[in-house]
N, CA, C, O and CB atoms as a CASP TS submission, in Angstrom:
PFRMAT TS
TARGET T0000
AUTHOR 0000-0000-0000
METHOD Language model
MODEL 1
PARENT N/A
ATOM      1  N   UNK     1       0.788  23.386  13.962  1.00  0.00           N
ATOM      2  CA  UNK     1      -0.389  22.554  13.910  1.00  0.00           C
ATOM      3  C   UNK     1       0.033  21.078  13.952  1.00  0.00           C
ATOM      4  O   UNK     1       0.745  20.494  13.135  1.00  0.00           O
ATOM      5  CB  UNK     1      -1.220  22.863  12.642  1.00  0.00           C
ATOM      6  N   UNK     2      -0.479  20.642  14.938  1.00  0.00           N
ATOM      7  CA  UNK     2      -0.769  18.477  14.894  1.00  0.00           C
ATOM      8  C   UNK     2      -0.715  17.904  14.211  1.00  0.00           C
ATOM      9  O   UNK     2      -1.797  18.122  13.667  1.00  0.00           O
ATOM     10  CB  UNK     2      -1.809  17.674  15.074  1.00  0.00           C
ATOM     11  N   UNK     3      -0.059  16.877  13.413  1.00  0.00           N
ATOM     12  CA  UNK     3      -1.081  15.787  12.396  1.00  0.00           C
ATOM     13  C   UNK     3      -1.732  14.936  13.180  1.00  0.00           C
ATOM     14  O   UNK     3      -1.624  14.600  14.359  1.00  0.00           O
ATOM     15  CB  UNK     3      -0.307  14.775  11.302  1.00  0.00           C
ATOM     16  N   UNK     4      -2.807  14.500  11.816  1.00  0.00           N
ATOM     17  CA  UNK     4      -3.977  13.707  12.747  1.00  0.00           C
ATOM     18  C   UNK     4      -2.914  12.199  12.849  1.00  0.00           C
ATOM     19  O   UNK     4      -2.319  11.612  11.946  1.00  0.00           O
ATOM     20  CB  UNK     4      -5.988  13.426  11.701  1.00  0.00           C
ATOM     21  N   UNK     5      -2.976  11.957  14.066  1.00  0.00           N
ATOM     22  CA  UNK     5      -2.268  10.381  13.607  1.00  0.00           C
ATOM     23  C   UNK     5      -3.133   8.880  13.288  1.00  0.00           C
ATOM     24  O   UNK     5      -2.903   7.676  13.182  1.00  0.00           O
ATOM     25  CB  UNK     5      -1.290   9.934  14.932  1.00  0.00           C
ATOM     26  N   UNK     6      -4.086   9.690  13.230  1.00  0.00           N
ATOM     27  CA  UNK     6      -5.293   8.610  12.349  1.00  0.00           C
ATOM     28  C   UNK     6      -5.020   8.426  10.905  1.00  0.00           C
ATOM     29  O   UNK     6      -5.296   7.333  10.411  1.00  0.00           O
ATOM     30  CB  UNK     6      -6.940   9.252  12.327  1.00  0.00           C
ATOM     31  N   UNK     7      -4.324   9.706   9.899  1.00  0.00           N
ATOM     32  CA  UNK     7      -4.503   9.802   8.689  1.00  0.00           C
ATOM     33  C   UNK     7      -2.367   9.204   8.582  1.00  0.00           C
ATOM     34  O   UNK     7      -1.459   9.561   9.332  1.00  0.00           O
ATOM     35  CB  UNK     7      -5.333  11.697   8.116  1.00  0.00           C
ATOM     36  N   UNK     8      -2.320   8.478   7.653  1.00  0.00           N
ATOM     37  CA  UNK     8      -0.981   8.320   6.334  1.00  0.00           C
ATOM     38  C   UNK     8      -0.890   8.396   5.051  1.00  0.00           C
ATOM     39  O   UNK     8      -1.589   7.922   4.156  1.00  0.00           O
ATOM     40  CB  UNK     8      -0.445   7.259   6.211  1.00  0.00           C
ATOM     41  N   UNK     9       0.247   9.181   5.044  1.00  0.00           N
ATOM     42  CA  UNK     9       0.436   9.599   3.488  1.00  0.00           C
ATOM     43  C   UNK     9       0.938   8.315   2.704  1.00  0.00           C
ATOM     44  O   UNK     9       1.742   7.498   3.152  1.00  0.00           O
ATOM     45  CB  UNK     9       1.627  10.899   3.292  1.00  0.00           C
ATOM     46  N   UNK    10       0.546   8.287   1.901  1.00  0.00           N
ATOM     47  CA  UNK    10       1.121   7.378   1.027  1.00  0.00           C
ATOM     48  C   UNK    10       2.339   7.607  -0.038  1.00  0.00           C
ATOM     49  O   UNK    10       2.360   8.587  -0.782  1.00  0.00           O
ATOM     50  CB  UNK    10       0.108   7.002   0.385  1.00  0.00           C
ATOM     51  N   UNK    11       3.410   6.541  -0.031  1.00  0.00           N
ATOM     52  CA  UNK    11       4.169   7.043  -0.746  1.00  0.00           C
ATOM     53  C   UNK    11       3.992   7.014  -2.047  1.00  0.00           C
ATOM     54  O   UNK    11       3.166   6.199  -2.457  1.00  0.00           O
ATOM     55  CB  UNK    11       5.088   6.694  -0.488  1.00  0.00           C
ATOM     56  N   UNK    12       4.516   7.651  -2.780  1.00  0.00           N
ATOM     57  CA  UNK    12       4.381   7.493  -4.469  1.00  0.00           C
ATOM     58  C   UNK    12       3.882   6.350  -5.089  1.00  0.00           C
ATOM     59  O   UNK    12       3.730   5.257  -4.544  1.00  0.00           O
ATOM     60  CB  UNK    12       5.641   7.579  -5.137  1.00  0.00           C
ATOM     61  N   UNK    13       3.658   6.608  -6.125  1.00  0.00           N
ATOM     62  CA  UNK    13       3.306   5.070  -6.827  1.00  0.00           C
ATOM     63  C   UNK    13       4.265   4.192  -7.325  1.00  0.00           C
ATOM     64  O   UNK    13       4.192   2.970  -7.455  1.00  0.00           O
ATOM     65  CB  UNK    13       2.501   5.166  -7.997  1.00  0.00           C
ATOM     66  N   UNK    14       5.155   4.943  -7.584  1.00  0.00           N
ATOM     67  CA  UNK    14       6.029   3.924  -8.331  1.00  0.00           C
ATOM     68  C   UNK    14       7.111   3.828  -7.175  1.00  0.00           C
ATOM     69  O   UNK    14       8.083   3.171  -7.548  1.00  0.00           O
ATOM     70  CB  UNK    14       6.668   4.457  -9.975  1.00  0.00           C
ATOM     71  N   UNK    15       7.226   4.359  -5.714  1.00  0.00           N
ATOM     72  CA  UNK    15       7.728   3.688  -4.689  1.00  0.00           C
ATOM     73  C   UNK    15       6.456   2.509  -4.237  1.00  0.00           C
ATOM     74  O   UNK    15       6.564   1.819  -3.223  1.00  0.00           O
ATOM     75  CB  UNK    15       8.174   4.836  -3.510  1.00  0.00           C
ATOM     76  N   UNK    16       5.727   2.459  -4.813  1.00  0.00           N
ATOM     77  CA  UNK    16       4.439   1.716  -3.973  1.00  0.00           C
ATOM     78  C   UNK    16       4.629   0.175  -4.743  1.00  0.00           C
ATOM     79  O   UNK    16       4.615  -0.932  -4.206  1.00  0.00           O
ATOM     80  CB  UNK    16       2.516   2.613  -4.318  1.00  0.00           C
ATOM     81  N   UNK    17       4.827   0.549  -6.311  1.00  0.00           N
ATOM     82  CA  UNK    17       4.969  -0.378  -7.363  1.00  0.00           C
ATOM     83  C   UNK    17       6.161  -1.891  -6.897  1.00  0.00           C
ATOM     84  O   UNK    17       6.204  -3.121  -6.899  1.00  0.00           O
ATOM     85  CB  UNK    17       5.584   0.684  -8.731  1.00  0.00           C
ATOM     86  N   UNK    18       6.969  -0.656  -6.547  1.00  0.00           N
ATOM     87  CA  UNK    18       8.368  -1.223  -6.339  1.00  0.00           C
ATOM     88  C   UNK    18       8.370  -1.995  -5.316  1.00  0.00           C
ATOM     89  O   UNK    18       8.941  -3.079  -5.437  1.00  0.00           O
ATOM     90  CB  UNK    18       9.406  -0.294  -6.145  1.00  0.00           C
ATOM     91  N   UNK    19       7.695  -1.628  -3.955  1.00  0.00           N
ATOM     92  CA  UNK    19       7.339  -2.651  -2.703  1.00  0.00           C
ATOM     93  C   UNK    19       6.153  -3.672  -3.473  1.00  0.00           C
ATOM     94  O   UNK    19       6.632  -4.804  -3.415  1.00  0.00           O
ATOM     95  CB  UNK    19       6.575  -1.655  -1.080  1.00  0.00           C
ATOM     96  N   UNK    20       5.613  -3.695  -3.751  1.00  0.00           N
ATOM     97  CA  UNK    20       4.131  -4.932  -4.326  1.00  0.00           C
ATOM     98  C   UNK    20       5.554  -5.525  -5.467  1.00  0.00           C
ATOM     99  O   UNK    20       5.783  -6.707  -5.210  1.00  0.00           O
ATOM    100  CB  UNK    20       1.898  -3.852  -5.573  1.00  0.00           C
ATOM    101  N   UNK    21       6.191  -5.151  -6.239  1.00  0.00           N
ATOM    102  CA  UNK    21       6.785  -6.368  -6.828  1.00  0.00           C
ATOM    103  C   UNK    21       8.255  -6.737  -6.290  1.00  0.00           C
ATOM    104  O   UNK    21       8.956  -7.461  -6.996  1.00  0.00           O
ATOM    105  CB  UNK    21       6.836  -6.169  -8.370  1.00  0.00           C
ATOM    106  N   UNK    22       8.594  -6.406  -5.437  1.00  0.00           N
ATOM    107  CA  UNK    22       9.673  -7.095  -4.235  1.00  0.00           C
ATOM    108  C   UNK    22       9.510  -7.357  -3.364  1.00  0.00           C
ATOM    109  O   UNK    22      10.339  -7.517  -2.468  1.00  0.00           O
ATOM    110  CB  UNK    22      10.541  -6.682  -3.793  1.00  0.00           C
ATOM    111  N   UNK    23       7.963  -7.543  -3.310  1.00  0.00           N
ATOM    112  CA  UNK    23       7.684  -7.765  -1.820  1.00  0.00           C
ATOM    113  C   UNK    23       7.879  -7.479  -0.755  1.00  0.00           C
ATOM    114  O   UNK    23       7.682  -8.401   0.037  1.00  0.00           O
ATOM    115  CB  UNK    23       7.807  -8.389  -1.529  1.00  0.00           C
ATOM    116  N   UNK    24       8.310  -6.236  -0.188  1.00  0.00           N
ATOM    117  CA  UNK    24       8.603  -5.398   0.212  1.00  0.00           C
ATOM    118  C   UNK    24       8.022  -5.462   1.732  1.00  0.00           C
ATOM    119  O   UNK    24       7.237  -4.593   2.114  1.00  0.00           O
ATOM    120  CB  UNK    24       8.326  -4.493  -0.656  1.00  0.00           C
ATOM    121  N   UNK    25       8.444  -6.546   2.602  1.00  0.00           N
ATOM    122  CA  UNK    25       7.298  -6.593   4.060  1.00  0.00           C
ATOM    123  C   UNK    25       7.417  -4.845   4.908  1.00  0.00           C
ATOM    124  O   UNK    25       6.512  -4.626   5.713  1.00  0.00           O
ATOM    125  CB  UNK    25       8.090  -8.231   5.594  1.00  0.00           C
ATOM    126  N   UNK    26       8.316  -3.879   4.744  1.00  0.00           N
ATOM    127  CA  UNK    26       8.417  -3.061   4.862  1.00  0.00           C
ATOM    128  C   UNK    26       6.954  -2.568   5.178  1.00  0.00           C
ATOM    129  O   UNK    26       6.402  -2.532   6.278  1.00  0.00           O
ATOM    130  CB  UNK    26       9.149  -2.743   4.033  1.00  0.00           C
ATOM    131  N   UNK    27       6.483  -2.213   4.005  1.00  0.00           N
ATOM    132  CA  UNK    27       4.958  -1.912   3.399  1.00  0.00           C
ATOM    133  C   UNK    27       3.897  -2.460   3.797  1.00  0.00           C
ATOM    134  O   UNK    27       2.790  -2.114   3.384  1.00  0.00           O
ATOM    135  CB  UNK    27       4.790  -2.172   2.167  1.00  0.00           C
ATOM    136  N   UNK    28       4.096  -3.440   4.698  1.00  0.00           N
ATOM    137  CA  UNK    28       2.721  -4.498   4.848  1.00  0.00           C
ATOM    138  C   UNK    28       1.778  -3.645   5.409  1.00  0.00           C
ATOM    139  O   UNK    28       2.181  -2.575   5.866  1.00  0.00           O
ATOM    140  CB  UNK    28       2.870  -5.928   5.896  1.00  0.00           C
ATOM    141  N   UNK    29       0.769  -3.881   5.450  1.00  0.00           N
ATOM    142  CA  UNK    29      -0.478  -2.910   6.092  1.00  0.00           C
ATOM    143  C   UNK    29      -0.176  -0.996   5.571  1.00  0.00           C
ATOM    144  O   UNK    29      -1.148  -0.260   5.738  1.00  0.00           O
ATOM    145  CB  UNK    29      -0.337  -3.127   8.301  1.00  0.00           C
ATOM    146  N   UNK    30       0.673  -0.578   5.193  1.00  0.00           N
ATOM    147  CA  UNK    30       0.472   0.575   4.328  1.00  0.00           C
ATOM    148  C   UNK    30      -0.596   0.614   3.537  1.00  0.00           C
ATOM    149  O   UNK    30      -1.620   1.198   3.893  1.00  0.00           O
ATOM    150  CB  UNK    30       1.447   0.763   3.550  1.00  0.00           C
ATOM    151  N   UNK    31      -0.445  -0.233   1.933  1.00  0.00           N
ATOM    152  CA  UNK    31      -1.077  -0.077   1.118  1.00  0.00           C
ATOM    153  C   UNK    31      -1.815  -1.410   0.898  1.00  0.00           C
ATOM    154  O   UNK    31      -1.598  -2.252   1.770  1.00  0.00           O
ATOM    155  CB  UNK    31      -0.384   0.462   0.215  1.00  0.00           C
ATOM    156  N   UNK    32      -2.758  -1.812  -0.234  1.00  0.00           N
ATOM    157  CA  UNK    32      -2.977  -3.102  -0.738  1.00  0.00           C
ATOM    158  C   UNK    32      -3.595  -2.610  -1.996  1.00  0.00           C
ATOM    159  O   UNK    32      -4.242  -1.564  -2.044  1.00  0.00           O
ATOM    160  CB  UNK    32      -3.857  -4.122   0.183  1.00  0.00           C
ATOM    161  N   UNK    33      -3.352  -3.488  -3.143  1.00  0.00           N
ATOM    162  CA  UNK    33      -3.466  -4.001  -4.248  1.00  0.00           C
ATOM    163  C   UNK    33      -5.066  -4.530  -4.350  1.00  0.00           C
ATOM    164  O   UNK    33      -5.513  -5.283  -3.484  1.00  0.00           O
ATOM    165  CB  UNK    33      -2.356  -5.031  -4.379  1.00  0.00           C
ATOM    166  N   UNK    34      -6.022  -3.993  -5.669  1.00  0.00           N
ATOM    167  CA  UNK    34      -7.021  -4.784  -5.917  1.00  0.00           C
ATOM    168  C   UNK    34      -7.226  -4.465  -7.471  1.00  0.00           C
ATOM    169  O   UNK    34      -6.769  -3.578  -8.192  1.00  0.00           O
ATOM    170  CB  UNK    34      -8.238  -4.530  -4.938  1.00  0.00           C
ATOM    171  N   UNK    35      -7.869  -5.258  -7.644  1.00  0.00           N
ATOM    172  CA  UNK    35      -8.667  -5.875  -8.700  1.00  0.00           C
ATOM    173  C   UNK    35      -9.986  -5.991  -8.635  1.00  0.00           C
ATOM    174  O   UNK    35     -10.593  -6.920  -8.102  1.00  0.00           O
ATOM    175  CB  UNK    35      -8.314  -7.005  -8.913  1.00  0.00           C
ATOM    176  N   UNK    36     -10.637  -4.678  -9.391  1.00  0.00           N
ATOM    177  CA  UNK    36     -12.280  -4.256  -8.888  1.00  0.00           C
ATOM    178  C   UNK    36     -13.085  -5.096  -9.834  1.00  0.00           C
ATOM    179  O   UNK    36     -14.257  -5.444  -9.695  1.00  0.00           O
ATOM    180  CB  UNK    36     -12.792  -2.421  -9.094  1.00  0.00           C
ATOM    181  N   UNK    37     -12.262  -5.364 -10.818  1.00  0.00           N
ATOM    182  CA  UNK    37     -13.551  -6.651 -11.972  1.00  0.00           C
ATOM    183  C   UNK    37     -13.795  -8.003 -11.447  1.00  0.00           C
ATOM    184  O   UNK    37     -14.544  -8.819 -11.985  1.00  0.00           O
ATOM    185  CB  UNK    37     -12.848  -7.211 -13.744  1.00  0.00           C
ATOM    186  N   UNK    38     -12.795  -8.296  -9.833  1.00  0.00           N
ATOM    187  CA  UNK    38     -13.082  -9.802  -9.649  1.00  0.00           C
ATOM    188  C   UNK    38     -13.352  -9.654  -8.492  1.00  0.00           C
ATOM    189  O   UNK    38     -13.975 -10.530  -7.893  1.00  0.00           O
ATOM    190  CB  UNK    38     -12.068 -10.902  -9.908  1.00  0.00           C
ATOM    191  N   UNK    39     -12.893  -8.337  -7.794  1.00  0.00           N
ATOM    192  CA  UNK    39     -13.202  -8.306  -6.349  1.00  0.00           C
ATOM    193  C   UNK    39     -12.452  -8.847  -5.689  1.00  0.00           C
ATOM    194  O   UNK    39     -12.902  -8.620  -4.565  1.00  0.00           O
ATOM    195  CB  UNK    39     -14.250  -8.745  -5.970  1.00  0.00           C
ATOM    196  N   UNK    40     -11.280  -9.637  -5.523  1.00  0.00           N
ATOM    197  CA  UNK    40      -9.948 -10.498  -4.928  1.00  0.00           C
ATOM    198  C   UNK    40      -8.703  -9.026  -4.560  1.00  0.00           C
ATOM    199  O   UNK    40      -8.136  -8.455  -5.492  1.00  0.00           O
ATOM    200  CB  UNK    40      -9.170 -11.930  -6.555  1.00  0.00           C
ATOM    201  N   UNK    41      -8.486  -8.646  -3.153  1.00  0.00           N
ATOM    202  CA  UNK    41      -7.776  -8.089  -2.599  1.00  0.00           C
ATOM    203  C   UNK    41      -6.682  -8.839  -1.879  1.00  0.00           C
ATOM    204  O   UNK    41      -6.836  -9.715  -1.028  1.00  0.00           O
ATOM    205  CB  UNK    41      -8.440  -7.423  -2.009  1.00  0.00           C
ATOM    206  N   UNK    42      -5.365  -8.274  -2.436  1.00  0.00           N
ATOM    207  CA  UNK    42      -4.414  -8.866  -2.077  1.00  0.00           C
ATOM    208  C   UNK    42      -3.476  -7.902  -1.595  1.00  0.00           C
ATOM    209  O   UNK    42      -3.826  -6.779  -1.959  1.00  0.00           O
ATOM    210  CB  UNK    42      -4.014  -9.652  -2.992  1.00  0.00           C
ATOM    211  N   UNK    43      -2.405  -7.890  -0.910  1.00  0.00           N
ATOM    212  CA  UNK    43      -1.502  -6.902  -0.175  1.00  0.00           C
ATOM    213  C   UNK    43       0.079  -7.589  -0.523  1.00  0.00           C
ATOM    214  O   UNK    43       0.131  -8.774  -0.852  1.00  0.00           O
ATOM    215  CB  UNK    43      -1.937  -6.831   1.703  1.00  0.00           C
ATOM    216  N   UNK    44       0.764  -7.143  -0.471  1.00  0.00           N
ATOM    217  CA  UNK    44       2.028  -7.429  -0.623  1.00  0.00           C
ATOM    218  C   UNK    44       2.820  -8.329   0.260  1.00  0.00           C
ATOM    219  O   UNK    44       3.321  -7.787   1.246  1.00  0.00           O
ATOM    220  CB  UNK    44       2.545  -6.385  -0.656  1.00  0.00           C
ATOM    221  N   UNK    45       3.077  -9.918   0.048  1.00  0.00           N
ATOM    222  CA  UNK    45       3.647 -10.702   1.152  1.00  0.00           C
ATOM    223  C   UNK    45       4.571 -11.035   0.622  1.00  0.00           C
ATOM    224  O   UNK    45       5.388 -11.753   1.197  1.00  0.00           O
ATOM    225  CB  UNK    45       3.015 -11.739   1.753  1.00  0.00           C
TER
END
């Protein structure tokens, strides 16, 4: 069977953790970071 190449897995969290606090440009457009009490979305640069 295919994967859809519409859908990505995401890696773990605490591989996810580790790119957002090293900044990790690796990761860019993978994942992003928010903060739902202020509404300010930020991604890892």
């Amino acid at each position: 069977m295919m994967r859809d190449p519409t859908t990505t897995e995401l890696p773990d969290l605490q591989t996810c953790e580790q790119a957002r606090l090293s900044r990790d440009a690796r990761f860019d457009g993978l994942f992003f970071t928010a903060v739902t009490s202020t509404g300010i979305y930020c991604r890892p640069v």
